[in-house]
KEKENU-983013 format. One line per field, with one value per residue: residue in three letters; z negated, x negated, y negated of N, C-alpha, C, CB in turn. Coordinates in steps of 0.02 Angstrom, whole numbers, padded with zeros to 5 digits. Glycine has a CB too. Layout:
BEGIN
residu	c(ALA:...)
n_z	c(Z:...)
n_x	c(X:...)
n_y	c(Y:...)
ca_z	c(Z:...)
ca_x	c(X:...)
ca_y	c(Y:...)
c_z	c(Z:...)
c_x	c(X:...)
c_y	c(Y:...)
cb_z	c(Z:...)
cb_x	c(X:...)
cb_y	c(Y:...)
//
This chain:
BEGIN
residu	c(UNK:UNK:UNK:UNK:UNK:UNK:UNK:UNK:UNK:UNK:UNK:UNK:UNK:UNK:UNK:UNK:UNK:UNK:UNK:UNK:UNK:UNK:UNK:UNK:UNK:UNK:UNK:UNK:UNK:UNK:UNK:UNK:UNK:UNK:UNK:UNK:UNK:UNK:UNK:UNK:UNK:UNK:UNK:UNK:UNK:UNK:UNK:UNK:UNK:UNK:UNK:UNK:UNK:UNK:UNK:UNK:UNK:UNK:UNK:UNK:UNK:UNK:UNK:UNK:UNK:UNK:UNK:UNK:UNK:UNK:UNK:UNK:UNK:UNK:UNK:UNK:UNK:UNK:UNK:UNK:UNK:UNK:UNK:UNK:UNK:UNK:UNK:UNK:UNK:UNK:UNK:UNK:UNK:UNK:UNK:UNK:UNK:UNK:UNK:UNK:UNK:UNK:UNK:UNK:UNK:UNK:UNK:UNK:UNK:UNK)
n_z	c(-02775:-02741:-02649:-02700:-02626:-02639:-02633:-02485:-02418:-02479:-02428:-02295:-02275:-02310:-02212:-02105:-02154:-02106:-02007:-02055:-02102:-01976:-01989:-02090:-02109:-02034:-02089:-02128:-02311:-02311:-02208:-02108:-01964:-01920:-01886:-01938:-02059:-02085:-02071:-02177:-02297:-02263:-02212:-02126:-02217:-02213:-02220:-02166:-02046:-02008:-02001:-01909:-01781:-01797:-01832:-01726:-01705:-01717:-01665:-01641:-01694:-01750:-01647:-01479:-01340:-01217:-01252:-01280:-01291:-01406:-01471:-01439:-01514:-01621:-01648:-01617:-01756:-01812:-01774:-01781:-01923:-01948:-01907:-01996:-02123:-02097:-02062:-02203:-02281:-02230:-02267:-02392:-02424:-02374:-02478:-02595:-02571:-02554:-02681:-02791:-02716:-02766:-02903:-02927:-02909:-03002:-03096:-03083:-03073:-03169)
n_x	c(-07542:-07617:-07575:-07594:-07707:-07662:-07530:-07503:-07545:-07479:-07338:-07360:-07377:-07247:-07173:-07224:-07184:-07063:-06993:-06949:-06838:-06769:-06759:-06658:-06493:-06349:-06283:-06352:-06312:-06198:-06187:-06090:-06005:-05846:-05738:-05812:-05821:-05681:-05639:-05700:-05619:-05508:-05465:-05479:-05555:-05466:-05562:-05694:-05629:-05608:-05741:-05817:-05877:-05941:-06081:-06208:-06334:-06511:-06598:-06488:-06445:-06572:-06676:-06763:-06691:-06645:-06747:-06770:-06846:-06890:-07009:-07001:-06915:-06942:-07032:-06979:-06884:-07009:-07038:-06928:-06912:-07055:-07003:-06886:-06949:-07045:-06946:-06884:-07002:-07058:-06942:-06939:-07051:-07044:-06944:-07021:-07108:-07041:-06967:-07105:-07155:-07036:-07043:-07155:-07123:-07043:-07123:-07207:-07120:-07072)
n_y	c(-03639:-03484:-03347:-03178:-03051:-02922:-02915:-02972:-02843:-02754:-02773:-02787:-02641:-02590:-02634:-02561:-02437:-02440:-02389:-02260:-02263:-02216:-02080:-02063:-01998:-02043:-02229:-02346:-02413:-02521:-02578:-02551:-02559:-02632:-02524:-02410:-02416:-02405:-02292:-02258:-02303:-02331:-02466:-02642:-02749:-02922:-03039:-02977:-02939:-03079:-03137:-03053:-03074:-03186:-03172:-03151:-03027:-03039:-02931:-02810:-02668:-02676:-02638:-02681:-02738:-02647:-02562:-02387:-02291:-02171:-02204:-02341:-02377:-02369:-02432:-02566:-02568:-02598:-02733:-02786:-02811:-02871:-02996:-03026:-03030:-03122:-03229:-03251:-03267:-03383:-03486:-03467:-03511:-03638:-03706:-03701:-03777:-03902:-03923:-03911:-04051:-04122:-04082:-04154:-04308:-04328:-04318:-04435:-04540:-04681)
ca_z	c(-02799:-02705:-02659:-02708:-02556:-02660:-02622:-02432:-02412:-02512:-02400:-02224:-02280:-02309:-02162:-02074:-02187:-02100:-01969:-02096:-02099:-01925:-02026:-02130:-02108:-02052:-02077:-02198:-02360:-02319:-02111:-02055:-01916:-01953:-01856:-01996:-02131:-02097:-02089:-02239:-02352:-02244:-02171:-02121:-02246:-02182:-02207:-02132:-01976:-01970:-01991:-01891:-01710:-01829:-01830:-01688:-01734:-01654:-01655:-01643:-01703:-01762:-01580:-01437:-01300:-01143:-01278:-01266:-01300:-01460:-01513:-01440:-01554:-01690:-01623:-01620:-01786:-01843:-01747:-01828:-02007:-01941:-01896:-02036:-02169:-02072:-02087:-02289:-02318:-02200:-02299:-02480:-02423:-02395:-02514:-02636:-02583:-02589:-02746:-02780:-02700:-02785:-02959:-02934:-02895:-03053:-03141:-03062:-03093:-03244)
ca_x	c(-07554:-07630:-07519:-07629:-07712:-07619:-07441:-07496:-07545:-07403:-07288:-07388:-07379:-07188:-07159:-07235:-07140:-06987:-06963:-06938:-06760:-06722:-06756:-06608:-06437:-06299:-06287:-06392:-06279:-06168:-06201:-06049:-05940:-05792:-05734:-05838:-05768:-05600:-05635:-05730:-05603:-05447:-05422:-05526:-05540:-05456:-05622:-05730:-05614:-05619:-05831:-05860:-05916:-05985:-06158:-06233:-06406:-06557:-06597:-06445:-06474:-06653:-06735:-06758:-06638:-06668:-06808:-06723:-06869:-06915:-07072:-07019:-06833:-06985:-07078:-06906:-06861:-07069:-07035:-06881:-06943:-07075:-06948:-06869:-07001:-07059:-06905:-06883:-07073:-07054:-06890:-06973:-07128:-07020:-06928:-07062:-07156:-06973:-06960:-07141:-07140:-06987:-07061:-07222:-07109:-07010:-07172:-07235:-07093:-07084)
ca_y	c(-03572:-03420:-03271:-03146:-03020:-02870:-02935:-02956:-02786:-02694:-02835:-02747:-02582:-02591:-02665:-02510:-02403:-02470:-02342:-02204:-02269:-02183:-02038:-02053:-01977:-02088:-02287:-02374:-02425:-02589:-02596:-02512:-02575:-02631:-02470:-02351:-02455:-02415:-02223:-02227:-02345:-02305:-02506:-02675:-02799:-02970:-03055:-02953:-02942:-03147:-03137:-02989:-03102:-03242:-03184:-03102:-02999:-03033:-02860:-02774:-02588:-02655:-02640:-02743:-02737:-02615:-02522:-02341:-02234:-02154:-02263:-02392:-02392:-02374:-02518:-02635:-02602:-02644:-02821:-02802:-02810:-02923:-03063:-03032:-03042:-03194:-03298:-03252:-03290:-03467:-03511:-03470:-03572:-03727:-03705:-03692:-03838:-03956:-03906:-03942:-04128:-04152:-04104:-04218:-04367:-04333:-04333:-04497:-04586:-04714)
c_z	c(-02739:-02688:-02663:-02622:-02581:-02619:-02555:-02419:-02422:-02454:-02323:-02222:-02285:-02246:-02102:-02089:-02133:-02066:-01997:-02100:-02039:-01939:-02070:-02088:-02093:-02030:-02143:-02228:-02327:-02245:-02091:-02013:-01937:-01940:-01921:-02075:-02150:-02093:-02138:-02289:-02318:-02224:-02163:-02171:-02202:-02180:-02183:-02043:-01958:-01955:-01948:-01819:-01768:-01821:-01780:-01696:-01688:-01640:-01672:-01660:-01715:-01702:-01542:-01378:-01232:-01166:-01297:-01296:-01377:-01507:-01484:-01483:-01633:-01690:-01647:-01689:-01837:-01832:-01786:-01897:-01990:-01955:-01977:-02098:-02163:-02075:-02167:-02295:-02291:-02243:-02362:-02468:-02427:-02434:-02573:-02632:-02579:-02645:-02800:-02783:-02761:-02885:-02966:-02929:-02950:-03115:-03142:-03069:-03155:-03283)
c_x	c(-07562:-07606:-07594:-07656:-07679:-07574:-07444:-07516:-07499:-07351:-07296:-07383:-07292:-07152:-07186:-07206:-07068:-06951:-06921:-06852:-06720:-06723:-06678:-06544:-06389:-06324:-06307:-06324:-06271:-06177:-06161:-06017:-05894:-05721:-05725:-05818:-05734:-05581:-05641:-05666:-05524:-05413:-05490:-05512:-05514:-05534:-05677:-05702:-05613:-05693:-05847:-05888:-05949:-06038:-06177:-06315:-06435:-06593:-06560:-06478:-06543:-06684:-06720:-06723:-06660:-06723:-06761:-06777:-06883:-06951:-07055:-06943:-06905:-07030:-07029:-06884:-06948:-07039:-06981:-06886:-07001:-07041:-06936:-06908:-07013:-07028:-06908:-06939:-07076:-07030:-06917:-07036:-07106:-06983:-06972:-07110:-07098:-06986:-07033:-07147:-07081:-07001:-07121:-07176:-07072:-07079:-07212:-07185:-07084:-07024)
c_y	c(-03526:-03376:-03240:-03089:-02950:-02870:-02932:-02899:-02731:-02711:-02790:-02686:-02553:-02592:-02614:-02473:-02396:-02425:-02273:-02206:-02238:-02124:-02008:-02025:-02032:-02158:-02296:-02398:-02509:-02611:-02555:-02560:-02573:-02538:-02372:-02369:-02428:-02338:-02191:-02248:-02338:-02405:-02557:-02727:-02894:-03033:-03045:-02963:-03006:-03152:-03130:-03029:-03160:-03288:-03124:-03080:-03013:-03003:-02818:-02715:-02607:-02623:-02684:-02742:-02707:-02543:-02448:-02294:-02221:-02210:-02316:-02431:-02413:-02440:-02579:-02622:-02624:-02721:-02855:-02843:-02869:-02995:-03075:-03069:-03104:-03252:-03309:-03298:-03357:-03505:-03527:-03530:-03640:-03743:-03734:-03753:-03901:-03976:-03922:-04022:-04143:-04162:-04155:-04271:-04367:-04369:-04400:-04543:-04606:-04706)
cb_z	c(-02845:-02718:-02577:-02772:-02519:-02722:-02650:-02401:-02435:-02614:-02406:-02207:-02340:-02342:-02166:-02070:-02261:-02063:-01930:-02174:-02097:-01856:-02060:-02167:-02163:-02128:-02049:-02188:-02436:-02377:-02064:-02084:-01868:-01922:-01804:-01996:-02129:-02031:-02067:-02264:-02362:-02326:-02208:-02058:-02288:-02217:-02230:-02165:-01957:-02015:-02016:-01879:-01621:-01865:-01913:-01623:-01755:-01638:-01671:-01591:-01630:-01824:-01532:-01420:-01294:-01088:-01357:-01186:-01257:-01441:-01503:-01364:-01567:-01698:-01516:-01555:-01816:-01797:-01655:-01840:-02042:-01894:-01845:-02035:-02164:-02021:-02065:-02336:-02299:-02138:-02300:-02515:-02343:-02351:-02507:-02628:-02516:-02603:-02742:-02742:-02609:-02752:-02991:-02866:-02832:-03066:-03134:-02996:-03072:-03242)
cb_x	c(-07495:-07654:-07446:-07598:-07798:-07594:-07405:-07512:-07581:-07354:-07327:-07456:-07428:-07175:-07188:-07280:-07131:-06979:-07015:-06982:-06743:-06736:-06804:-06596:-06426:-06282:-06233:-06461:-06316:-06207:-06282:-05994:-05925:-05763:-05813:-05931:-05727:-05554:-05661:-05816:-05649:-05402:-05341:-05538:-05602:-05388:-05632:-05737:-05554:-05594:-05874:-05807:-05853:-06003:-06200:-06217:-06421:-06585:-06636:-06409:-06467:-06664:-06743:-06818:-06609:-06722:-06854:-06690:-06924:-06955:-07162:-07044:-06744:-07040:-07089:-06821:-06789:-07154:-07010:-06860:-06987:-07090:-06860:-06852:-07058:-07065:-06820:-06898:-07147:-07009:-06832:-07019:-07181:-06990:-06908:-07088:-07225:-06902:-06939:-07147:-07106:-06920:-07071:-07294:-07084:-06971:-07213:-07262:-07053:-07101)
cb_y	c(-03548:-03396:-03233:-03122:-03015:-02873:-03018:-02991:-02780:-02721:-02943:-02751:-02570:-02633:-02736:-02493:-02442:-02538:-02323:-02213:-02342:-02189:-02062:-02117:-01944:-02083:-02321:-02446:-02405:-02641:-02580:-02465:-02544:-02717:-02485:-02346:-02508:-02470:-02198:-02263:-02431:-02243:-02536:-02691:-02793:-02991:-03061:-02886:-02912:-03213:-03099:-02900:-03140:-03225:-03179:-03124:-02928:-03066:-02838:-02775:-02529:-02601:-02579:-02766:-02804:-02688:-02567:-02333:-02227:-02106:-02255:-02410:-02278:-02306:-02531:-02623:-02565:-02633:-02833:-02748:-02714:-02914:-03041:-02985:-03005:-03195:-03292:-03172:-03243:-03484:-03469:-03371:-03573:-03768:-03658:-03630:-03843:-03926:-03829:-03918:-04143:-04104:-04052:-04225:-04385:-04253:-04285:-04497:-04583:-04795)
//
């Protein structure tokens, strides 16, 4: 099946969109520090404080490391959202063709 050329366009156009978020006020919903957490909610949850080194981002703050200026914070979190997008849409693809293979061999067997 085809992805349609709609879906990549809306998908590219989003994905430019993205900067609009340094726009906003504050910390995006559910990305605080355990730090802003514990100001907002008054402590750290014990699970969060075992996580919190876990997973290290590979664009911290959504830019690229040393990138300081304006457009180029707007640039790092495009690449950002790039990446991003890019792993999901990889993952779903193999996914999707597993899943796939796996129903044809159901269907071929006797």
């Amino acid at each position: 099946m085809k992805t349609p050329m709609k879906f990549w366009v809306c998908l590219g156009i989003l994905i430019l969109l993205t900067p609009l978020g340094l726009l906003a006020k504050g910390t995006a919903w559910g990305e605080w520090a355990s730090e802003e957490l514990a100001a907002q909610i008054g402590f750290i949850p014990d699970g969060l404080k075992r996580l919190e080194t876990f997973w290290e981002a590979t664009f911290p703050g959504y830019t690229v490391f040393g990138w300081g200026e304006s457009w180029q914070v707007s640039v790092g979190y495009i690449l950002s959202a790039l990446v991003g997008v890019g792993v999901i849409v990889l993952l779903t693809l193999a996914l999707g063709k597993c899943l796939l293979s796996r129903k044809r061999k159901s269907h071929h067997e006797p």
